[in-house]
N, C-alpha and C positions, 0 to 999 in steps of 0.2 A: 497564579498557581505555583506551588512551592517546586515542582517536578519542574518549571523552564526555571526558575529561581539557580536551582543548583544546577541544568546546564549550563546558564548565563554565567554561572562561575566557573564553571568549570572554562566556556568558551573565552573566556575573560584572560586565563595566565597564558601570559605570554610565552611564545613557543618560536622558535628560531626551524620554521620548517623546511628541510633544504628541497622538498620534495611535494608532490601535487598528483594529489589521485583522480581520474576522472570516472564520474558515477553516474552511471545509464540513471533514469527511470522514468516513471508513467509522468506524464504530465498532471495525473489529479493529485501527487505530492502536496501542489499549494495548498489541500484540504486537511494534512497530517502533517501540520509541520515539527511536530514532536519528532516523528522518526528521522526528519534531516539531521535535526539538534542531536539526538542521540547518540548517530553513527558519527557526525561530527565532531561531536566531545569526544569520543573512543577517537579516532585517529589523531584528534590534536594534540592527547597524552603520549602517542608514540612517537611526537613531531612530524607530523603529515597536514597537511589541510588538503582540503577537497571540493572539487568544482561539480556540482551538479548538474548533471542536464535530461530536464527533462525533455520527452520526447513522448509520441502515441504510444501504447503499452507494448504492442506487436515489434513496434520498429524499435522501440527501447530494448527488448528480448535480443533482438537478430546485431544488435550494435554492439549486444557485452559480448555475443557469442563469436561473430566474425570480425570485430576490428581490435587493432592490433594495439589503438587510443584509449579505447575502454578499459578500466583496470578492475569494475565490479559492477552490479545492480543492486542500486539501492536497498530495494525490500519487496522481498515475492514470499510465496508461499512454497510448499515445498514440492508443489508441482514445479517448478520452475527446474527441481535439479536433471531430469532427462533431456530438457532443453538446456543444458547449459553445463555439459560433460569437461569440460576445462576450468570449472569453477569449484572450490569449495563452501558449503555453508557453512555459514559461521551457526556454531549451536544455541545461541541466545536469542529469543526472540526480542525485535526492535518496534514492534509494536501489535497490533493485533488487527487482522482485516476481517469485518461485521459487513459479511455478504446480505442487501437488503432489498426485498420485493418493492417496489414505488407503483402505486396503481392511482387509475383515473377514476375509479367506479368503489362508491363504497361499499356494495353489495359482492364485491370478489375479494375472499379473504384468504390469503399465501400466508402460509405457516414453516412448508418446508417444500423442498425439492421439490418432492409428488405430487404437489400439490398444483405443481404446472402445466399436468401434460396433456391437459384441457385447453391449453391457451398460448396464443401468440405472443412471444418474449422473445425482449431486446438486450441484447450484452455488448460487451466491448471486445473487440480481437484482440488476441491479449493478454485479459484477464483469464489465465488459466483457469481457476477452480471455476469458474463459470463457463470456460470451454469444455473441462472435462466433467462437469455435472449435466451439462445441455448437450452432451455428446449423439445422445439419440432422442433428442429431442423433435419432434416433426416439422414441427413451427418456431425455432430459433431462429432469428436474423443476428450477425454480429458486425456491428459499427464501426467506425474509426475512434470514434470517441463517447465521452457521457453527453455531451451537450446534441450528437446524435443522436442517440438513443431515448434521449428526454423529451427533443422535438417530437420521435415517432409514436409517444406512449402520449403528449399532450393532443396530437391530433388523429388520434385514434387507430392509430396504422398497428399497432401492437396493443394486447392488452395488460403486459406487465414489463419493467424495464429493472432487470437485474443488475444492481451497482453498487461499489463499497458504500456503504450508506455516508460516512461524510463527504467523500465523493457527489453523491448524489444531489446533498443537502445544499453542498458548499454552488453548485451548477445552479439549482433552483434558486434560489437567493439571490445569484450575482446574475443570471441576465432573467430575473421576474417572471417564471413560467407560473403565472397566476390560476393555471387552472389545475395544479398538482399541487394540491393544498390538503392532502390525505397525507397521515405519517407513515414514511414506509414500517415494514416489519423484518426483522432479521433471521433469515430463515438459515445463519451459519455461522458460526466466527471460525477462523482458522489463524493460527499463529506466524507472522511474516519474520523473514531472516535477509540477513545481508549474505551477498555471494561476492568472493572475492576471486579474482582470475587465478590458478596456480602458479603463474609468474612470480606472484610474491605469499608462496607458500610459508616463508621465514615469519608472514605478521600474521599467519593464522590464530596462534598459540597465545602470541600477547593480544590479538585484536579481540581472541574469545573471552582473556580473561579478566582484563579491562570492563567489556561491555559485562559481563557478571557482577562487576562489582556497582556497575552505575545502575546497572537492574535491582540490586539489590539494595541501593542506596533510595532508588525511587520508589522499591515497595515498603520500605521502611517509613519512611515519607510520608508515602499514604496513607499509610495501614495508620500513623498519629495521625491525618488527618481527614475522615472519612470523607468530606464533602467533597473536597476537591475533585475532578476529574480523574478517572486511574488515567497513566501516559500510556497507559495501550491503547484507548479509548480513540 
């Protein structure tokens, strides 16, 4: 795909980093690895590199927020900024999170939100917009993770399990939950941002306008070559 093409270059010129950023996020990361590559190109221009780590998406939240090692979180959505009042977002989305219903029964068909509040649904702690859409929900349970929340909807403990759908896809796949063989459906996209601690308020300005140009380089990109995947995807 031409969109890691031109991170791969971009990751590629060498860059004399005197400095090292450490970046919270969700463990389901290994499903989008486009948004590492992206925020990574954006700081290797400004001479930074940067150490990932992922973690459960709750405890990723509480590590950018209270320790003093965290320098940002990867990519949340914009719920994230009440939780995380020492941070700024950066204004360019780095990729795009496709919130998606995964059901057991092919006769239950989720569309949107509303469409839940018939039924017992599994999410992740964590995943804010599915905290604050499931907020009054009756029948919400919220997991540690996808790969629990996938167990509980394969063996019928829930009837729908709410999860960034690559996310989702990428779980099912890798440990064979063979009886979740229904496509989910995506009942929401919402646009994901990097939050950067106010510590280093000075890269806010280069770090926004950076990732503008790499956005704009990647929709360019696309937009010649329609088949590809978009990198928001």
């Amino acid at each position: 795909m031409r969109w890691f093409l031109l991170l791969n270059i971009v990751l590629a010129q060498s860059v004399d980093a005197d400095h090292t950023m450490r970046i919270s996020t969700v463990e389901g990361v290994v499903a989008a690895p486009h948004i590492s590559e992206f925020v990574r190109a954006a700081y290797q221009q400004l001479g930074y590199q940067i150490e990932i780590l992922p973690m459960p998406a709750k405890r990723s939240l509480h590590q950018a927020r209270d320790s003093e090692d965290i320098d940002g979180e990867l990519a949340r959505t914009i719920y994230a900024a009440g939780y995380l009042p020492k941070h700024t977002l950066i204004p360019v989305p780095v990729g795009q999170l496709k919130v998606a219903a995964f059901v057991n029964n092919e006769a239950l068909v989720i569309h949107s939100w509303s469409d839940l509040k018939h039924y017992r649904v599994a999410a992740v702690r964590g995943h804010l917009a599915s905290v604050n859409r499931l907020a009054e929900h009756g029948e919400a349970y919220f997991l540690n993770d996808a790969e629990q929340v996938l167990t509980m909807l394969e063996r019928g403990r829930v009837d729908v399990a709410i999860l960034p759908r690559g996310v989702g896809l990428y779980w099912i796949k890798k440990n064979r939950h063979r009886e979740l063989n229904i496509p989910p459906t995506v009942i929401e996209e919402i646009p994901m941002y990097h939050f950067l601690h106010s510590r280093h308020q000075d890269l806010v300005e280069p770090l926004s306008q950076i990732m503008a140009e790499l956005r704009e380089q990647a929709e360019l990109i696309e937009s010649n070559n329609p088949h590809n995947i978009s990198p928001a995807e």
